[in-house]
C-alpha positions in Angstrom: 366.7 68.3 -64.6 367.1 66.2 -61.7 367.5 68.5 -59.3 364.5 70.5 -60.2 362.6 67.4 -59.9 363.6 66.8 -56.2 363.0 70.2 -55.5 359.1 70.2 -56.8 358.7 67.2 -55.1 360.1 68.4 -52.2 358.3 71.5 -52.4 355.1 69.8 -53.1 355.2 67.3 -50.0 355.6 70.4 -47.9 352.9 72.1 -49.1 350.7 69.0 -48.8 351.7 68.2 -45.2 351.0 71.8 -44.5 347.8 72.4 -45.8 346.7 69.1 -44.2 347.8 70.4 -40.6 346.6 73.6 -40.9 342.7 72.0 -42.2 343.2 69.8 -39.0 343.8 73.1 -36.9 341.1 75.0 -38.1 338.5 72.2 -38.3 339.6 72.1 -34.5 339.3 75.5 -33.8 336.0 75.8 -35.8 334.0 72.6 -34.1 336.0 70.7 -31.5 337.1 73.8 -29.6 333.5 75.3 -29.4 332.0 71.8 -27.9 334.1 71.4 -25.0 333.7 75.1 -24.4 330.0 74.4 -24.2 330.5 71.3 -21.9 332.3 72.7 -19.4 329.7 75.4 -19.0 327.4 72.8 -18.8 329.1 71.1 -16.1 329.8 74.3 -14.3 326.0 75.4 -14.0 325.6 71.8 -12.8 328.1 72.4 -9.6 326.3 75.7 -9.2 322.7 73.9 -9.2 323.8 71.2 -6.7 325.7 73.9 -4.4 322.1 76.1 -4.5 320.5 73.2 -3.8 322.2 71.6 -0.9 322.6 75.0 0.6 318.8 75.3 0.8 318.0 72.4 3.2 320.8 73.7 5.3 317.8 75.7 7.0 
């Protein structure tokens, strides 16, 4: 009866550990990911607006 004991509880912390990593992987796929996807093409059409810019008083 012991054993069985250590190997549920084994088991269990496992299962816990891995369910919380994959919630922290998903949550980051789902809504951190997308963000700083967003923010770098922010900051790209930024260069692209400065480079257009300074190009056209190169006249």
């Amino acid at each position: 009866m012991k054993h069985k004991f250590i190997a549920g509880f084994v088991l269990g912390t496992f299962a816990t550990v891995a369910t919380a990593a994959i919630s922290v992987f998903t949550f980051k796929k789902t809504y951190i990911d997308p963000v700083e996807n967003k923010v770098d093409e922010i900051n790209e059409n930024r260069r692209k607006a400065i480079r257009k810019s300074l190009g056209a008083h190169q006249a």
